[in-house]
C-alpha positions as CSV (number, residue, x, y, z in Angstrom):
1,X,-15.0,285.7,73.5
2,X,-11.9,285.2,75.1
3,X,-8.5,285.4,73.5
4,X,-7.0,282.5,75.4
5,X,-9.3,280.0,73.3
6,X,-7.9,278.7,70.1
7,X,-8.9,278.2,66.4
8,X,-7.3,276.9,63.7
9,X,-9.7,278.1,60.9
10,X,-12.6,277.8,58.9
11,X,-14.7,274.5,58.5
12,X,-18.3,273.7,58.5
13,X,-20.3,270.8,59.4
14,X,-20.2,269.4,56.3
15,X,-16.2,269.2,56.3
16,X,-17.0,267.3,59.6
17,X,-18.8,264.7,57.5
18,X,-16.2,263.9,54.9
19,X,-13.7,263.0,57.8
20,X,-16.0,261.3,59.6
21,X,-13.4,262.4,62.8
22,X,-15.8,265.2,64.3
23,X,-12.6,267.4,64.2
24,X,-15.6,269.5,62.0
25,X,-17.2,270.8,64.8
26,X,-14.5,271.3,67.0
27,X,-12.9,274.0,64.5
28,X,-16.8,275.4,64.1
29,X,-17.0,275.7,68.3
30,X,-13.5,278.5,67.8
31,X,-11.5,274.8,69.3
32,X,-8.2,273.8,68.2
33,X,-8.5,269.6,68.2
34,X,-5.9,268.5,70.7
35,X,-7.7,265.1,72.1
36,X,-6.4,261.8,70.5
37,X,-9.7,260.9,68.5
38,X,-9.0,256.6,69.5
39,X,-12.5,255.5,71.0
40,X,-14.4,253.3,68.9
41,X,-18.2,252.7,69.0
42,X,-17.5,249.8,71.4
43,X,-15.1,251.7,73.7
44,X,-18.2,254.5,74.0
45,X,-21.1,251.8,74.9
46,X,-18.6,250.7,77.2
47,X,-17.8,254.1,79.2
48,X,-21.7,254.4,79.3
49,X,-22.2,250.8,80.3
50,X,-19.2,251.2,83.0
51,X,-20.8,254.3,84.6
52,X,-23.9,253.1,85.1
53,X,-22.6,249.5,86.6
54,X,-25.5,248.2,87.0
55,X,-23.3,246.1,89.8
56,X,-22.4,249.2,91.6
57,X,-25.9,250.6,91.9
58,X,-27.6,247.3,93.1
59,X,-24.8,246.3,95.8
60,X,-25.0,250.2,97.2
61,X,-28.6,250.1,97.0
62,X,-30.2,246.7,97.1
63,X,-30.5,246.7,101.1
64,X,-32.1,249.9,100.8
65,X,-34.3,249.2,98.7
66,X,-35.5,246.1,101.2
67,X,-35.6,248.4,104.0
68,X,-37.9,250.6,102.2
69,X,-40.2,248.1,100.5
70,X,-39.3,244.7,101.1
71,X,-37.9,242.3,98.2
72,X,-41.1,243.9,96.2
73,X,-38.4,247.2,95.9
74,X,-36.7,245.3,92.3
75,X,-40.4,246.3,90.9
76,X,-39.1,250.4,90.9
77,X,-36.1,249.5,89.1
78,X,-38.2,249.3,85.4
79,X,-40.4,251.8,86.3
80,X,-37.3,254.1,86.5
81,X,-35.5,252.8,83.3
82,X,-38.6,253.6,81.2
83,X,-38.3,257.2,82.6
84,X,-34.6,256.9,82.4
85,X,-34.6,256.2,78.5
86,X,-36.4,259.2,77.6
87,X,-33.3,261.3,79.3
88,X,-30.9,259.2,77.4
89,X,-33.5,260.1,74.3
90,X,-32.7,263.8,74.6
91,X,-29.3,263.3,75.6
92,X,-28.4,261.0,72.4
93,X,-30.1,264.1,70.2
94,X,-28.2,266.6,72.0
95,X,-25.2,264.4,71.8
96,X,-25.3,263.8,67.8
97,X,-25.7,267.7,67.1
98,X,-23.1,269.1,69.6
99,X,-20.8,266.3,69.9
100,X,-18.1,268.2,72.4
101,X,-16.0,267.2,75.0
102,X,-18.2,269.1,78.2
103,X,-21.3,267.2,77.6
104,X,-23.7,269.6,79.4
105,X,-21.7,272.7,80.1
106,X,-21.5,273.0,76.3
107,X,-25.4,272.3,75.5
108,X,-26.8,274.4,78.1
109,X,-24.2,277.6,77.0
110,X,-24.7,277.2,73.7
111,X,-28.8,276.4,74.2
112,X,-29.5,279.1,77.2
113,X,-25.8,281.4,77.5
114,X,-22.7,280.7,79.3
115,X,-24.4,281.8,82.6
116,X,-26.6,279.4,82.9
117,X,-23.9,276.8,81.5
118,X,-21.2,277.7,84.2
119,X,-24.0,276.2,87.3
120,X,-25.0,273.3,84.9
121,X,-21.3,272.6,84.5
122,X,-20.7,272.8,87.9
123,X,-23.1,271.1,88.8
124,X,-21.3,268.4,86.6
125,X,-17.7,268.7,87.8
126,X,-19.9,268.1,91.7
127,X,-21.9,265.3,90.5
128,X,-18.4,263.4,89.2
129,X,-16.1,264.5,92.4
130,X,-19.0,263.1,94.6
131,X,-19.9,260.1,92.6
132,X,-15.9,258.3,92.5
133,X,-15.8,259.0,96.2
134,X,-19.3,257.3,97.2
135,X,-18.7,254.3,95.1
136,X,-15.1,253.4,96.6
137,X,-16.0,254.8,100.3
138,X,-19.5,252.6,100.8
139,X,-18.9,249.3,98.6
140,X,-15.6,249.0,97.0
141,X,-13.8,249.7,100.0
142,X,-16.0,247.2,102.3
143,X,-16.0,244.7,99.3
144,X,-11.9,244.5,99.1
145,X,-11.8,244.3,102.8
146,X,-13.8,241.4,103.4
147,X,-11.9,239.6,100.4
148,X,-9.2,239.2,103.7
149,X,-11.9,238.9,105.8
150,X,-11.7,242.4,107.3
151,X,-14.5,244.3,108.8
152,X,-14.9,247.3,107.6
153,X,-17.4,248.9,110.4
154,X,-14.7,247.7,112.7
155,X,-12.2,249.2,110.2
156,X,-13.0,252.6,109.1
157,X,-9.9,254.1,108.6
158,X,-8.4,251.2,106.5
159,X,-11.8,251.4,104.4
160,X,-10.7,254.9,104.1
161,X,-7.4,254.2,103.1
162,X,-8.6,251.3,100.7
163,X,-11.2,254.4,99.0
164,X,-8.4,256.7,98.4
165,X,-5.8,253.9,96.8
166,X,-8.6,253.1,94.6
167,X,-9.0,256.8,93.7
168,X,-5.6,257.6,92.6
169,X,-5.1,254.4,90.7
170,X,-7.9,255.9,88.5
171,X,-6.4,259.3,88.0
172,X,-3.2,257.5,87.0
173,X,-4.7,255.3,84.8
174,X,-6.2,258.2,82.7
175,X,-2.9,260.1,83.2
176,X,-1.4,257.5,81.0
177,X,-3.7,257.9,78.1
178,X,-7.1,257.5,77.2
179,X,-6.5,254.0,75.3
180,X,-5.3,252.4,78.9
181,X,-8.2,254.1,80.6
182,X,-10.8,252.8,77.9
183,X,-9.2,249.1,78.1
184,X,-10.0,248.8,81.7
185,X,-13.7,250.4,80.6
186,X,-13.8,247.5,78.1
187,X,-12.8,244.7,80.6
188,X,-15.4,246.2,82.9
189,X,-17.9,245.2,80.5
190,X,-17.2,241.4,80.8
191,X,-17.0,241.7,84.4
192,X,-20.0,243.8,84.9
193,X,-22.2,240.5,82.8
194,X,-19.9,238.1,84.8
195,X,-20.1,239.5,88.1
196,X,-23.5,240.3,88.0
197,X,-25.7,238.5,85.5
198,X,-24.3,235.5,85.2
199,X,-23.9,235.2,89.2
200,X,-27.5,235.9,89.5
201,X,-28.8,233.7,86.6
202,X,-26.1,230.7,88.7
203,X,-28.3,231.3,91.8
204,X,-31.8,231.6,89.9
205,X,-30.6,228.0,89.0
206,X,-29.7,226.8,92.5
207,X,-32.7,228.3,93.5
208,X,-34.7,226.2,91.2
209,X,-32.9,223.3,91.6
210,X,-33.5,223.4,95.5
211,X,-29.7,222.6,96.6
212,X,-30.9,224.7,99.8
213,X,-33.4,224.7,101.2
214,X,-35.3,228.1,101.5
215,X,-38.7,229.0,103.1
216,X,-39.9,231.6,100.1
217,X,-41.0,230.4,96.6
218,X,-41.8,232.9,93.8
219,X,-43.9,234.7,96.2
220,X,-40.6,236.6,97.8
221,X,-40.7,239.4,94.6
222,X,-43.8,240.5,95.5
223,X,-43.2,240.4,99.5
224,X,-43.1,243.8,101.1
225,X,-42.2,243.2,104.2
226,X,-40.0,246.0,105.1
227,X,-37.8,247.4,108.1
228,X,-39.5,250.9,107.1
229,X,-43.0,251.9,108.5
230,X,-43.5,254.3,106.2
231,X,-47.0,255.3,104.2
232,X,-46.8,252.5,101.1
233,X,-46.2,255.1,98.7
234,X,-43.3,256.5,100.0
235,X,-41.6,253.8,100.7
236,X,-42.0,252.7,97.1
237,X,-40.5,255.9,96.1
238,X,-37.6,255.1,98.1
239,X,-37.2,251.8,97.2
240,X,-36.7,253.7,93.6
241,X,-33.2,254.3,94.7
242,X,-32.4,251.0,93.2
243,X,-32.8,252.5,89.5
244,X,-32.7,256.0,90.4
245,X,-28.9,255.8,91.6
246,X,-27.9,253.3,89.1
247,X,-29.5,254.1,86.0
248,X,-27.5,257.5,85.1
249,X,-24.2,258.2,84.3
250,X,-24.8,257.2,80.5
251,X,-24.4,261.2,79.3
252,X,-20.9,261.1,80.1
253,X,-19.9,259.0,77.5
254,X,-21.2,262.5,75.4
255,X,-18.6,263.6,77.9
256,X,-16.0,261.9,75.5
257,X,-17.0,262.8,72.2
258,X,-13.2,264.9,71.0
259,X,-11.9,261.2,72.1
260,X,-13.8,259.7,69.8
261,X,-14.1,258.1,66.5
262,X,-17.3,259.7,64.4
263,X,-19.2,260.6,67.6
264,X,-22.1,261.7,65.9
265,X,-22.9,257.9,65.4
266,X,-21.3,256.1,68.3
267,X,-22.0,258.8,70.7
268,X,-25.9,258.3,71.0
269,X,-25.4,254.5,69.8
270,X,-23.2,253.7,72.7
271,X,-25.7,256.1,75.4
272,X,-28.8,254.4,74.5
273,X,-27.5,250.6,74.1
274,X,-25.6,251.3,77.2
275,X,-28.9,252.3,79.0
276,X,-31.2,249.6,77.4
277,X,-28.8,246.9,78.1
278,X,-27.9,247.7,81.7
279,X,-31.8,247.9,82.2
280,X,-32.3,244.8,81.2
281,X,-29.5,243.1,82.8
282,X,-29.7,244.4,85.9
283,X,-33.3,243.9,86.1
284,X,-32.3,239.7,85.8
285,X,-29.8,240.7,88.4
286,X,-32.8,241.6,90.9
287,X,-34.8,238.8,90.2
288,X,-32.2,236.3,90.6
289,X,-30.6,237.7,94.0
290,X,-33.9,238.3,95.0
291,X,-35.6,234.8,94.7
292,X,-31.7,233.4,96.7
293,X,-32.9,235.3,99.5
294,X,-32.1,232.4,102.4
295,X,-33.7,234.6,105.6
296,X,-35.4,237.7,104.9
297,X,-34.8,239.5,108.5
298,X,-30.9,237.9,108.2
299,X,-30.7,239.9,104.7
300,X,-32.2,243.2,106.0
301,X,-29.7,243.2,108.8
302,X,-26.9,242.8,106.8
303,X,-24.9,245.6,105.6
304,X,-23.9,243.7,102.8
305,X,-26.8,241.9,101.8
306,X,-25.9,240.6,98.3
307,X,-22.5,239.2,100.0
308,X,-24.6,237.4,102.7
309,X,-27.1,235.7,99.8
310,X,-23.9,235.0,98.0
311,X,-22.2,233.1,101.0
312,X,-25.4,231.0,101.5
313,X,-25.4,229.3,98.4
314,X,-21.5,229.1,97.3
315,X,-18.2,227.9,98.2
316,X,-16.3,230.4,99.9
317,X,-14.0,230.7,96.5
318,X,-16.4,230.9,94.0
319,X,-17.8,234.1,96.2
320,X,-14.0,235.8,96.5
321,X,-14.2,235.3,92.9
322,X,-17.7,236.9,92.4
323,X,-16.6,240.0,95.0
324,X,-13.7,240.4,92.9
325,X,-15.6,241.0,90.0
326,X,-17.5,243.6,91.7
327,X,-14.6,245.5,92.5
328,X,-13.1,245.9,89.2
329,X,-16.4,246.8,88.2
330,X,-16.2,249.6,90.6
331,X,-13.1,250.6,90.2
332,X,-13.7,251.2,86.4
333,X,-16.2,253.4,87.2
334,X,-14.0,255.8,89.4
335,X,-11.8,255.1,86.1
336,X,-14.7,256.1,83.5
337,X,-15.4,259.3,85.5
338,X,-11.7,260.9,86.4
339,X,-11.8,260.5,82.2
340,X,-15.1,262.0,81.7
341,X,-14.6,265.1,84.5
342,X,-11.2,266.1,83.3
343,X,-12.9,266.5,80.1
344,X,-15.4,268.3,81.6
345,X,-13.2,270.5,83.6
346,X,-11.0,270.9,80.0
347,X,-13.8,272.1,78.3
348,X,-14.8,274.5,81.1
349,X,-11.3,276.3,81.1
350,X,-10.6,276.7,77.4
351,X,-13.5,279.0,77.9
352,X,-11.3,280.3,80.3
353,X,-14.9,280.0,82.8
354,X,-12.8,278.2,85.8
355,X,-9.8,279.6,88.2
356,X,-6.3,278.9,86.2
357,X,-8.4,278.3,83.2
358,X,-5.1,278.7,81.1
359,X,-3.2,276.1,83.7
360,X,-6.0,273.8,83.6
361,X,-7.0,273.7,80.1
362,X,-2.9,272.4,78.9
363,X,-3.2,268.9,77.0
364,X,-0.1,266.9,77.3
365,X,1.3,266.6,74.3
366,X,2.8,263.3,74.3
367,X,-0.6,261.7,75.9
368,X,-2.9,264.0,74.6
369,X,-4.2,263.9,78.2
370,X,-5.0,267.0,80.4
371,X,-3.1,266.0,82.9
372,X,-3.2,268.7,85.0
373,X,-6.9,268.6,85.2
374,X,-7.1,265.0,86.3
375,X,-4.2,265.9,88.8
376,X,-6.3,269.0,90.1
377,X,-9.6,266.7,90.2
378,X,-7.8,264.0,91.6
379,X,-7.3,266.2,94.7
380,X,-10.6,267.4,95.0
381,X,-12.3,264.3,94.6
382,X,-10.4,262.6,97.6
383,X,-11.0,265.5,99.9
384,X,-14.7,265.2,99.2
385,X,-14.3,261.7,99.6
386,X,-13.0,262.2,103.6
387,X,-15.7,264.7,104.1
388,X,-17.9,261.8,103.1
389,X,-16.2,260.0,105.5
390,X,-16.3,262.5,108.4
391,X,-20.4,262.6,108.2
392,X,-22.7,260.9,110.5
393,X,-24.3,259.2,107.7
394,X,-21.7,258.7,104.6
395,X,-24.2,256.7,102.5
396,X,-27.1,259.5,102.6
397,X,-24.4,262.2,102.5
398,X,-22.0,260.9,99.3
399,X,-25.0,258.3,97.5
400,X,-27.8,261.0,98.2
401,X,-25.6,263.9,96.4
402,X,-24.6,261.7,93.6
403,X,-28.2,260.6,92.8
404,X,-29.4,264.2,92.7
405,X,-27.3,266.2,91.1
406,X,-27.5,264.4,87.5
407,X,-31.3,264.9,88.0
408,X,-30.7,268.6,88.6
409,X,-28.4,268.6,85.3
410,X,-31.4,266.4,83.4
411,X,-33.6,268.8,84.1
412,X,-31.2,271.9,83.5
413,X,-31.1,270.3,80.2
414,X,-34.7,269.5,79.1
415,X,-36.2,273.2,79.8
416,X,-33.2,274.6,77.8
417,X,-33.9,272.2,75.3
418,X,-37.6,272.7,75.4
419,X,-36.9,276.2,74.4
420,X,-34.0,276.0,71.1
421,X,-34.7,272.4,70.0
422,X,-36.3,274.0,66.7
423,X,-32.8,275.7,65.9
424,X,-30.7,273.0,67.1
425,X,-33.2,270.7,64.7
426,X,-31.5,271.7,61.5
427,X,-28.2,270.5,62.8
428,X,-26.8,267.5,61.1
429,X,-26.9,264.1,63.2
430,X,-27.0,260.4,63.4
431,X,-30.1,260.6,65.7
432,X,-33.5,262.6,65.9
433,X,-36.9,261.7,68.0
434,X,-38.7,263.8,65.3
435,X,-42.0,264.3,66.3
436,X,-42.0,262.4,69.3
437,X,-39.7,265.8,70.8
438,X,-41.9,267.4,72.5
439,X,-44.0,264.7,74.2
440,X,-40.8,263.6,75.1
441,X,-38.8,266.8,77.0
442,X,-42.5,267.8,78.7
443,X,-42.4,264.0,80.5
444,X,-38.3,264.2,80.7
445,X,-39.3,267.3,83.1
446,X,-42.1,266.3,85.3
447,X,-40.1,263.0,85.4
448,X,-36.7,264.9,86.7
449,X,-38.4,267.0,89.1
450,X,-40.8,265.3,90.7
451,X,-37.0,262.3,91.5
452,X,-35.6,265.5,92.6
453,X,-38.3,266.0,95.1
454,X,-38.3,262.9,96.3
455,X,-34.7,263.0,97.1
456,X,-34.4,266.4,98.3
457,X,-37.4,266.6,100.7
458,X,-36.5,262.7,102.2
459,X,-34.5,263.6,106.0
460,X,-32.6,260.8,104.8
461,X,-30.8,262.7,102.4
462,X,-30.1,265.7,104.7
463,X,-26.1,265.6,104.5
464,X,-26.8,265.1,100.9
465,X,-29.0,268.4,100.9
466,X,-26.2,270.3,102.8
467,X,-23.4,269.2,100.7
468,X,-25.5,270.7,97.5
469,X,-26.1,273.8,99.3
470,X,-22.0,274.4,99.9
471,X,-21.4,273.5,96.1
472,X,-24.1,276.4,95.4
473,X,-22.8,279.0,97.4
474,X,-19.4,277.9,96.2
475,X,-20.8,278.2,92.3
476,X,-23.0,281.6,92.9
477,X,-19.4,283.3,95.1
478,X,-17.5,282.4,92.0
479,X,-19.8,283.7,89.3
480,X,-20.2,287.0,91.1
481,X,-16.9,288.0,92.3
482,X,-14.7,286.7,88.6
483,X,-16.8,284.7,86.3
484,X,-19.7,287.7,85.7
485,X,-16.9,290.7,84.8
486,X,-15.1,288.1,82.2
487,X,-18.4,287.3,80.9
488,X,-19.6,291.0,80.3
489,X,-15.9,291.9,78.6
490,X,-16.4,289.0,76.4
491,X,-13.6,287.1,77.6
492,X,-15.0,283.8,78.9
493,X,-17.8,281.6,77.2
494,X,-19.1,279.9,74.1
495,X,-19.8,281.6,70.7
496,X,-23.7,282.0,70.1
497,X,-25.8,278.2,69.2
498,X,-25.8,279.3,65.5
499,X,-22.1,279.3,65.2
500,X,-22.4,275.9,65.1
501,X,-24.0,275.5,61.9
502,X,-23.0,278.2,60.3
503,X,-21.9,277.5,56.5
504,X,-18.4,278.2,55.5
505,X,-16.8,279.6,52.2
């Protein structure tokens, strides 16, 4: 192990219990606590409820999925959040046992070795630089910009501009301190229902009431007429990007768990309400914007479509006020992630696994931040965000990468899983699927792989493919030029799974 990491003594799990702080474990991991434990179970379902945004992933993805399959493309969304939930499943487990700030990084080292954890962490840090950037590049940005009445396809460099504001007011915000960053994570929650739900369920109600007239009655959810002349089936799949895109993100509340309160119980709590909730929601969501369609070919066309259903039916106030919903609702998530991948990127580097691990691993001690992580990441993230920019196709480059990565990570999880969920049983937790395990991890990895291959083998997602292949090279150069030698000396990684449970004099 490396002597950078700290330790401040002996504890055991059960001394974890009795504070009810989850400091416990940290001190059993060879962790010094240094993150203000100030999340509550509500500020945790919120982070996972904020990062999935059910009213990013349907404004990104809603006119793809018409192009694809028609209005029928809102019936993928619950096929996906039934696969979805058994992720969040194996994630809450995972999460109640090994309730540390690096979400995956630290279950796949400590499951598998720290080899095989460095490229699942990675694959994290990639997933969150990628994801902040897409969201504020191809809606929030647009969004803002027609709030003035600005075009932002006539305007791409002021979108761009726009995107990268939005990106550093997040890394402030979590520069600050957690507590500011979870506040606008809690507003977001209000704003997700108000911008979203209760918009749709308003125009569900103008819809019935027949204020406008429109030419499609009930018949317009099952109506597949499509831009795409695709075989059905795989424009169906496609169509899935509805719920494939927007239905993750709910792990990194894990992400969180040395900033929270008792995260063996609010940690899997708050992942799996977060999930069933936003499911549910956003499924109302479809139906409602769905049945408001006013002109079928108009809302295919549009490259806003939800904006142009929304400016049919209401005063051009009342839809300012909806759009601006949306945003915040956007820009909490770019605030939810900085959070979650400076943790991440924390967690990495008191393992001493990254470049400057010792730089990037210092927690402020007056915010109990890590500043210079969210700084570092902060960087990163915008200049992944221009190269988004710079590609032909910016929403099958930057929304293609950040729906497949967290796939690649589910899956990186499940078959490590599959193989040391009988040790990791015995571990003490607030959540267990018991029997049902195994049924469970076999379906979470057919169900992860066969996404994957959708996304991966569709040309539409070939800047998404290429990006993936540069952050591969970039993980494999780094692993076998630094990261392999500090791993044989013993100075970089995680003590062994058992550590973890081990009991103490």
């Amino acid at each position: 192990m490396s002597d950078e990491k700290d330790t401040a003594g002996d504890r055991g799990p059960a001394d974890e219990e009795v504070d009810g702080t989850g400091e416990g474990i940290v001190v059993q991991a060879g962790y010094r606590p240094e993150l203000r434990r100030s999340l509550h179970s509500f500020s945790i379902f919120a982070i996972a409820f904020s990062v999935i945004s059910i009213t990013t992933g349907i404004f990104l993805n809603y006119g793809f999925g018409l192009t694809w399959f028609g209005p029928a493309a809102i019936w993928t969304w619950p096929v996906v959040a039934v696969g979805n939930m058994l992720i969040a499943l194996i994630v809450a487990e995972l999460g109640t046992r090994i309730p540390l700030a690096g979400y995956a990084y630290q279950w796949s080292s400590r499951l598998v070795n720290s080899t095989y954890g460095w490229f699942v962490g990675f694959a994290g840090l990639l997933y969150m630089a990628v994801g902040g950037g897409a969201v504020m590049l191809v809606a929030a940005g647009p969004l803002t910009l027609s709030e003035f009445g600005i075009n932002s396809v006539t305007h791409p460099h002021l979108n761009l501009a726009v995107s990268i504001i939005f990106m550093v007011v997040a890394a402030v915000a979590n520069i600050i301190s957690v507590q500011f960053s979870a506040r606008v994570n809690n507003i977001a929650v209000f704003t997700e229902i108000l911008g979203t739900v209760v918009f749709s369920v308003l125009l569900i109600v103008l819809w019935g009431l027949q204020t406008k007239h429109t030419p499609y009655g009930l018949s317009i959810l099952t109506n597949t007429t499509r831009l795409s002349h695709s075989p059905m089936i795989y424009s169906f799949a496609m169509a899935g990007m509805l719920g494939i895109f927007t239905l993750i993100g709910f792990e990194l509340a894990a992400d969180m768990s040395e900033d929270a309160v008792n995260p063996r119980h609010s940690v899997p709590r708050g992942m799996i309400y977060g999930l069933a909730i936003s499911a549910v929601l956003g499924f109302v969501a479809l139906v409602g914007f769905t049945l408001a369609i006013p002109n079928l070919a108009e809302v295919e066309k549009s490259p806003l479509p939800l904006l142009t259903i929304a400016q049919f039916w209401m005063s051009p106030w009342l839809v300012k006020v909806f759009v601006a919903f949306v945003v915040f609702s956007m820009f909490a998530i770019a605030v939810v992630g900085t959070g979650a991948q400076s943790r991440l990127m924390f967690s990495m580097a008191r393992d001493n696994m990254l470049p400057a691990s010792k730089t990037l691993r210092k927690v402020d001690s007056r915010t109990q931040t890590p500043i210079i992580a969210i700084v570092v990441l902060g960087v990163i993230d915008i200049a992944i965000l221009v190269y988004g920019y710079t590609q032909p196709n910016s929403f099958g480059t930057l929304v293609g990468a950040t729906a497949t990565i967290p796939y690649i990570i589910y899956f990186a999880i499940a078959v490590a899983y599959a193989v040391r969920r009988n040790q990791i049983e015995s571990f003490p937790g607030a959540f267990s699927l018991g029997r049902w395990a195994k049924p469970v991890i076999g379906i979470v990895i057919v169900w992860t792989m066969l996404i994957i291959g959708v996304l991966t083998l569709s040309s539409v997602f070939n800047g998404a493919d290429q990006f993936l292949a540069m952050g591969a090279v970039l993980a494999v150069l780094w692993y076998g030029t630094v990261l392999f030698r500090r791993l044989q000396r013993g100075e970089a990684g995680v003590q062994p799974l058992e550590e973890l449970n081990r009991p103490q004099p």
